[in-house]
Each structure stands twice: as structure tokens, then as C-alpha cells.
C-alpha positions in Angstrom: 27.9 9.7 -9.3 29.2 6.7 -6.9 26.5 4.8 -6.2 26.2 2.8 -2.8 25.2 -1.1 -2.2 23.7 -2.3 0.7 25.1 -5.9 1.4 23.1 -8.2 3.5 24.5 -12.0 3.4 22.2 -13.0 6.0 21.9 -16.6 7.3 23.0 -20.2 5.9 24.4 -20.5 2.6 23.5 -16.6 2.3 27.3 -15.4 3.1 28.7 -17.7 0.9 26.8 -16.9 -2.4 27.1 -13.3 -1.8 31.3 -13.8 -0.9 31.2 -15.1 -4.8 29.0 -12.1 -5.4 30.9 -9.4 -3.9 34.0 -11.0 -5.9 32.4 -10.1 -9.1 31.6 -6.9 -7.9 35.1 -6.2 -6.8 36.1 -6.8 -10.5 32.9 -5.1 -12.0 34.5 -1.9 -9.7 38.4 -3.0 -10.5 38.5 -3.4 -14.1 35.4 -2.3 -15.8 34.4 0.8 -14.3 31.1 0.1 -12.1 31.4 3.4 -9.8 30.3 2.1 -6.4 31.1 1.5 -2.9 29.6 -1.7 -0.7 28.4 -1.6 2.7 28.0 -4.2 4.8 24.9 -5.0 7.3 23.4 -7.9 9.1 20.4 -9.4 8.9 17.9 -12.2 9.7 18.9 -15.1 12.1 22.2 -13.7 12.3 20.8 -10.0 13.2 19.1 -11.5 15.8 21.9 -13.7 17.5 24.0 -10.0 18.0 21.4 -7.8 18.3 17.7 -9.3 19.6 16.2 -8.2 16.7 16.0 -9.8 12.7 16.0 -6.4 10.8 18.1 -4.4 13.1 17.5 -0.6 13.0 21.0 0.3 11.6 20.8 -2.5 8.6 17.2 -0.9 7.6 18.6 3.0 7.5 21.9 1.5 5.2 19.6 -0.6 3.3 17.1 3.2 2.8 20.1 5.0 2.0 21.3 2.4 -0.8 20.8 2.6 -4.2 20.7 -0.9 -4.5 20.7 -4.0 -1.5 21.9 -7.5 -2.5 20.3 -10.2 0.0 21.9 -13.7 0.7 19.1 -15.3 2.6 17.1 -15.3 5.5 16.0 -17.8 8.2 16.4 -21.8 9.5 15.5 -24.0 11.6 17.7 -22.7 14.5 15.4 -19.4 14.8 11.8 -21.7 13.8 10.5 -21.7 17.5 10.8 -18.3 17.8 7.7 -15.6 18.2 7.0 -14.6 14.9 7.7 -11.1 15.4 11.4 -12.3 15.7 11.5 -15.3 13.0 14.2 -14.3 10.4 11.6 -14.4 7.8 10.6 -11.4 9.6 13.4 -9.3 8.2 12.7 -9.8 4.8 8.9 -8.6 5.1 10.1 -6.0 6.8 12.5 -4.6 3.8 9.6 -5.3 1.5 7.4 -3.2 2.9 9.6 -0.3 4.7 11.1 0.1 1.1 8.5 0.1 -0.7 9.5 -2.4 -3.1 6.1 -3.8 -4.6 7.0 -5.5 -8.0 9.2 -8.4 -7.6 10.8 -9.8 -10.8 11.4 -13.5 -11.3 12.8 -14.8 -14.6 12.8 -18.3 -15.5 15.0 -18.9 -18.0 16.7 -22.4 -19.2 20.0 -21.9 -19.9 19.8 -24.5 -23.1 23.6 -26.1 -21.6 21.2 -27.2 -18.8 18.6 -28.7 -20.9 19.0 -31.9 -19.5 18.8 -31.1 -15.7 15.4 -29.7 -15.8 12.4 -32.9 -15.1 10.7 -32.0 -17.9 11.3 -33.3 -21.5 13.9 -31.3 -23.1 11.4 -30.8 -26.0 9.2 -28.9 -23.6 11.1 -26.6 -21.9 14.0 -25.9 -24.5 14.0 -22.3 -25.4 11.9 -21.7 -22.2 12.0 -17.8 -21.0 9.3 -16.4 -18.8 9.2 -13.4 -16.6 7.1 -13.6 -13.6 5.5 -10.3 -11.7 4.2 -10.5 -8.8 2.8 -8.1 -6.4 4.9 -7.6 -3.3 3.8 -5.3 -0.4 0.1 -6.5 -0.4 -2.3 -9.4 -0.3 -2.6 -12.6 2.5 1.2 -11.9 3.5 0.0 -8.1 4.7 -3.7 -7.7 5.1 -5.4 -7.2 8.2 -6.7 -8.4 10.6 -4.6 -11.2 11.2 -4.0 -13.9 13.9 -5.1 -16.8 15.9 -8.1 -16.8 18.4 -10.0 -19.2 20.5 -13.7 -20.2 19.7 -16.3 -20.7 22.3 -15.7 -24.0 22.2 -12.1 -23.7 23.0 -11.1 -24.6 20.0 -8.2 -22.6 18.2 -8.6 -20.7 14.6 -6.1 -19.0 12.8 -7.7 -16.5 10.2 -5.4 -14.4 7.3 -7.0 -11.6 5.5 -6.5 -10.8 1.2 -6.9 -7.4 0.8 -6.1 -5.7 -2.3 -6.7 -2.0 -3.3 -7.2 -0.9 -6.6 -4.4 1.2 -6.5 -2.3 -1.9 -5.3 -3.1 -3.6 -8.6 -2.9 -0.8 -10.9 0.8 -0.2 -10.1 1.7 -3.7 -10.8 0.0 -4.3 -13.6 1.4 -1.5 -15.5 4.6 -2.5 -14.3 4.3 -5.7 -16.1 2.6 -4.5 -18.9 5.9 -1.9 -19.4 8.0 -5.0 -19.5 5.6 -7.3 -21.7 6.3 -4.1 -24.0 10.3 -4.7 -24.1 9.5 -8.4 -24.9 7.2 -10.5 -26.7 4.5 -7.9 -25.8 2.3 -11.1 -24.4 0.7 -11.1 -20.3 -1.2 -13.1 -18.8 -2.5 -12.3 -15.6 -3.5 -14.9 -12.9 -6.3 -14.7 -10.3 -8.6 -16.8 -8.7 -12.0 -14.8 -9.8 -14.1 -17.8 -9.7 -13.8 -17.6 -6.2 -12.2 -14.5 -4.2 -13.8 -10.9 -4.9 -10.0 -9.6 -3.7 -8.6 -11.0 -7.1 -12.1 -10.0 -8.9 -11.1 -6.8 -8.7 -7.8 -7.6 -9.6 -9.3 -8.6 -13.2 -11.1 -5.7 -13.4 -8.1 -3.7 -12.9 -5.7 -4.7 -15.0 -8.0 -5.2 -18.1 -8.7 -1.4 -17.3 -5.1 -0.7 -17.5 -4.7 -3.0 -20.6 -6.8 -0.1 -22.6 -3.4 1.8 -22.5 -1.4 -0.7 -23.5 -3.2 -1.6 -27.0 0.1 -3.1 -28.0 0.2 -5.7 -25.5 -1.7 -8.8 -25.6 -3.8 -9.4 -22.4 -4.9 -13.1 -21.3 -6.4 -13.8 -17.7 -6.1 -17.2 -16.3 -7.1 -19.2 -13.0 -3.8 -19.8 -10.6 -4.5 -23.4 -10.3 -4.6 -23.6 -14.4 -1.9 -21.5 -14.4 0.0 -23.9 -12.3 -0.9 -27.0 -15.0 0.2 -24.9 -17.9 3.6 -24.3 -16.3 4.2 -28.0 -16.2 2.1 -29.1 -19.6 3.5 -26.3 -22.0 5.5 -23.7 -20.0 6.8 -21.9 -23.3 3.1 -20.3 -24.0 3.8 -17.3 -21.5 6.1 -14.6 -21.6 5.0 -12.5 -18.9 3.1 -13.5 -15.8 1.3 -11.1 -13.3 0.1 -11.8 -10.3 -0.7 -11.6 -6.4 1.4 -11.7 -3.8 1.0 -15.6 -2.6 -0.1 -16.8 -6.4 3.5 -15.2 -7.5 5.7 -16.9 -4.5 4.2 -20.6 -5.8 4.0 -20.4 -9.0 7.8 -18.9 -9.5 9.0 -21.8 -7.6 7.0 -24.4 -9.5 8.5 -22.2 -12.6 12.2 -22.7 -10.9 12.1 -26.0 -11.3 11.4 -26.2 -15.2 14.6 -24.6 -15.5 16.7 -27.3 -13.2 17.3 -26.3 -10.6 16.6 -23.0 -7.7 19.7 -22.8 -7.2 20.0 -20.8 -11.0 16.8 -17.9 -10.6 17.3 -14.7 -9.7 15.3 -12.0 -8.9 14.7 -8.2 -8.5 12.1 -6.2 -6.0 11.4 -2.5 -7.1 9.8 0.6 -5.6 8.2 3.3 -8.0 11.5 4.8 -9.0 13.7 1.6 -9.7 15.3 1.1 -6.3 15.5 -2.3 -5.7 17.0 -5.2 -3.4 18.1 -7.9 -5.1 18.3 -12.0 -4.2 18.3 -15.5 -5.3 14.8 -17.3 -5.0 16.0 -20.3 -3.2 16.3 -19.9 0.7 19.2 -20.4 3.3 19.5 -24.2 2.8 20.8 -24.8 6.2 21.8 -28.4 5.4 25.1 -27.6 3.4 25.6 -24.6 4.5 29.7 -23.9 5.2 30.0 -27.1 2.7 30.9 -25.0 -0.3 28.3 -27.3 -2.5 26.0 -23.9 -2.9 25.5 -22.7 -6.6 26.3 -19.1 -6.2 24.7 -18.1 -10.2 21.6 -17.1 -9.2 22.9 -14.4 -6.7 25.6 -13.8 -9.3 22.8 -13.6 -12.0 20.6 -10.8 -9.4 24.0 -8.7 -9.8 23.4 -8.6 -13.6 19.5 -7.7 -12.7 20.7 -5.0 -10.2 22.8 -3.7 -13.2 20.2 -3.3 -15.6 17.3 -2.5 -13.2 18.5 -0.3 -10.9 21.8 1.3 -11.9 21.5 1.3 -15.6 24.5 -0.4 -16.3 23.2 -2.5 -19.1 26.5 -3.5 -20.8 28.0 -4.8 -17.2 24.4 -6.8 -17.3 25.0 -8.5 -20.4 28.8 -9.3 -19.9 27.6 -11.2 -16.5 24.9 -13.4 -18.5 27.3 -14.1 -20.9 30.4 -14.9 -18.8 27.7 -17.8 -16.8 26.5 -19.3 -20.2 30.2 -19.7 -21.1 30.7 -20.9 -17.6 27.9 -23.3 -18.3 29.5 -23.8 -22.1 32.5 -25.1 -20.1 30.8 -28.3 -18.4 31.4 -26.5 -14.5 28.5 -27.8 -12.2 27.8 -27.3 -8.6 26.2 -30.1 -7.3 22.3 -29.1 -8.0 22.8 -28.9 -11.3 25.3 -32.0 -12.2 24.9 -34.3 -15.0 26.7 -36.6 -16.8 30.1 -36.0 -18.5 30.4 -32.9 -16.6 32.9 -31.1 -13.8 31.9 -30.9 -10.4 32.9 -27.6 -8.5 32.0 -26.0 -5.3 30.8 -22.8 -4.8 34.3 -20.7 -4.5 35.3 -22.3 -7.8 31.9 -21.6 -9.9 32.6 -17.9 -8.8 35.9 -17.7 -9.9 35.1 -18.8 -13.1 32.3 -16.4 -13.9 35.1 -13.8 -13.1 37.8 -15.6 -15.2 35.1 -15.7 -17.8 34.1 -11.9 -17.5 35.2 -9.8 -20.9 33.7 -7.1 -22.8 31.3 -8.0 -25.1 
């Protein structure tokens, strides 16, 4: 059956990673049988220039009636002063939550071609491949009540509420338990227990749902050790769960083991394995229209959204490979440059994967 993607380029580099992405899929569709038609909405900044609004009612019923959505990005400083009910940011909350898609997926992986663009010593990060959950619907970016108020002294306070159900965690954590179980079988979920009772019950609860995973080893660490092990001997975990804010952080500090933002993808999934699909970094304002964007990790959440969400596992695998032999090749886009190696632009990386794209 045909199945529909939602396209959402969205705002500053966003239109020109997903132009390389909807390439690929225009040859995924041409030449290796991917049975699906693309629809195009907008969103963010941009949805607000045309319409008043960042998540526009018509771009959330395409995006509901998708099988799959692939996001650019979201936001800059052009829409920063605006009331926060109509920051870009906005729009991308508002997918979250009004489809459902709690468990976001962020793998860190270092490509071992880019070895020497990560900070870290290539002895410590060579080999490195970690898969970070985190919950995405709840927590400090959701709970109630919310907002800023003014003392009896007149002075301002802002106040945020974490809130977690136990229901919330349970779903998560056996979503990352199923994965730990097609890898290494290893998890390790990361709280603040010490401190907040919101993430005390989030220990409780997934070591209750650890009984039905006896296969699975289960380890439960503090988020700002968490954060140290990632930079003193990242290669330890294989999976990571965690809350909503914990997950955003420490995904990006695990970005940058790898070299560079510009190469993470990652997946957001409701219960039934719907899910919208985007690169970690943001818009990047600054070169946007420049054509110095690294388009892989959009290009690397189409090979997520073929294995998650439309089950087309061997177009998954033929993506990753046609990158690493990309990589193989010496092409860079600026973020990711190193000596002895050719420069390209964002148009150029893209064709490339596609030039590079062959059954496997």
C-alpha cells in the first residue's frame, strides 16, 4: 500500500537539508521501489510569516494523516521576541504532543572515517555506538502549572513543573528495553533520584519493568555522572533512557563525541511506530542559503524512517552504507573537514549519497 510522507522543511538551513533529502527519496521511489507519495507543508517561522500561526492547522491534519513526517528545522532569531505561544519552537512541541510521539531515538554513532573530527582522543571514542531514549511528551517541557508571576515584593518568578506519571515511564522504558534487546542487550537509565521524587519514581518504574526483561542488563545512573561518563569513557553504554530535559542534553553532549551535529539523526514514535523524523542540530540561521550545511543527518533520519516506521529495512541499510562510502571517499561539508580531505557544499554531499546508492 502507498504510503504518504509529510514534508516539513521549516526554517533556516531546514529546506536545504531536506531538498538533498527529498532527492534521495525521489530515487528511493524511482529506482528501488519505495511505494510512496510526499506532501508538502509549512511550518515554524516560516508558517507563521504566511499564516500568523507556527503549526498551522492544515500542516498538523497532513502531518496526522502521514505515515511518516520528515522535519528540517524550526526557529531563529528573527521570530525570538515573539510571545511564546507563537515562537517557532512552538511548532515542534506541538507535533510532539498532538501526535503522540513519546520515545524519541537518538543514535550516536562515529563513523570510524571521521575518527579524527570528534575532540575526543580517537582511542576513546573509536568504535563508539550509543542509542539514546528519551521520553518525549512529558516532564519540565509539559507539566503544569507553568509561568511567570510577580511576588509581593514585586519581584518576578518564573516557576516550571516535572511531572511524570507512572504510566509515562512505563511506556518508555519498555520501549528501550525492546531495543537494548536487538542490541547489546545493556541500559542504563538516568535520573536524578538523589534529589527529585518525579525521577524517583522514574527508578522505581523501570526496574519494575526490568523483571520482564530478564535478558537485559539494567544499570541506573545520576544525569550529571551520566554526563562525565559520556566524555571519560563514552563506549560503556549502549542504550540510554531517560527524561524529557536529561535526554535533549545529554544527546547533544553525545553529538559531539561523534564530530560534529551536523551527522545525528533521530526518530520520535507513537505507540504503533508512526514517527516524524529530523536531524538533532537546529536551523543554524548563520549559513543558512550558503550551501555549507551537512545534509547526512537528515539524510541518515530517512534511513531511520525506513526501518522504523515503514519497514523497509533493506532501503535503510543501502542509505548507511551509501554515506560511509561517501565518507570512504574523503567528501566533507565544512563541519566535519579535516586534513587531506574534499570540501563540498551541501547540494554536492547529496548527490553523492545518491551516486553512491546501490543494492547491497
Amino acid at each position: 500500500m502507498t504510503k504518504k510522507i509529510c514534508i516539513l522543511p521549516g526554517d533556516g538551513i531546514g529546506p536545504e537539508i531536506i531538498t538533498e533529502a527529498v532527492k534521495l527519496l525521489d530515487k528511493l521511489r524511482s529506482d528501488f521501489g519505495l511505494d510512496a507519495v510526499l506532501e508538502h507543508a509549512n511550518v515554524g517561522g516560516t508558517a507563521y510569516d504566511q499564516t500568523g500561526k507556527p503549526l498551522p492547522e492544515a500542516t498538523l491534519a497532513l502531518a496526522q494523516s502521514a505515515d511518516a513526517v520528515l522535519l528540517g528545522a524550526v526557529g531563529g532569531p528573527k521570530w525570538d521576541a515573539l510571545e511564546p505561544a507563537f515562537r517557532a519552537e512552538k511548532a515542534l512541541l506541538g507535533l510532539r504532543a498532538e501526535l503522540k510521539l513519546f520515545s524519541n531515538l537518538r543514535p550516536a554513532v562515529l563513523y570510524p572515517q571521521l575518527a579524527d573530527a570528534s575532540t575526543l582522543k580517537p582511542e576513546v571514542v573509536a568504535g563508539l555506538d550509543i542509542m539514546i531514549v528519551r521520553e518525549l511528551t512529558g516532564g519540565i517541557y509539559f507539566g503544569e502549572p507553568r509561568g511567570v508571576r510577580e511576588l509581593d515584593s514585586g519581584e518576578k518568578q518564573a516557576y516550571n513543573t516535572l511531572v511524570y506519571s507512572e504510566s509515562e515511564i512505563e511506556r518508555i522504558a519498555r520501549s528501550a528495553f525492546e531495543i537494548a534487546m536487538k542490541r547489546n542487550k545493556q541500559l542504563c537509565s538516568v535520573d536524578k533520584a538523589n534529589v527529585l521524587e518525579s525521577t524517583r519514581l522514574w527508578r522505581d518504574v523501570v526496574t519494575r519493568v526490568a523483571s520482564d526483561y530478564p535478558d537485559v542488563t539494567l544499570e541506573h545512573m545520576y544525569v550529571d555522572n551520566a554526563a562525565m561518563q559520556l566524555v571519560r569513557a563514552p563506549k560503556q553504554f549502549d542504550v540510554i533512557v531517560t527524561t524529557n530535559m536529561f535526554g535533549d542534553i545529554l544527546s547533544d553532549c553525545a553529538a559531539m563525541l561523534t564530530g560534529s551535529i551536523g551527522m545525528l539523526p533521530s526518530a520520535s514514535l507513537d505507540k504503533n511506530g508512526k514517527g516524524m523524523y529530523e536531524p538533532i542540530h537546529g536551523s543554524a540561521p548563520d549559513i543558512a542559503g550558503k550551501g555549507l550545511a551537512n545534509p547526512l543527518a537528515t539524510i541518515l533520519s530517512v534511513a531511520m524512517m525506513m526501518r522504523y516506521t515503514l519497514n523497509e529495512l533493506a532501503l535503510a541499510e543501502m542509505i548507511e552504507h551509501a554515506v560511509a562510502q561517501v565518507l570512504d571517499q574523503g567528501l566533507r561539508t565544512p563541519d566535519i573537514m579535516s586534513d587531506g580531505k574534499t570540501e563540498i557544499g551541501t547540494a554536492e554531499m547529496g548527490d553523492a549519497v545518491i551516486k553512491a546508492m546501490k543494492k547491497i
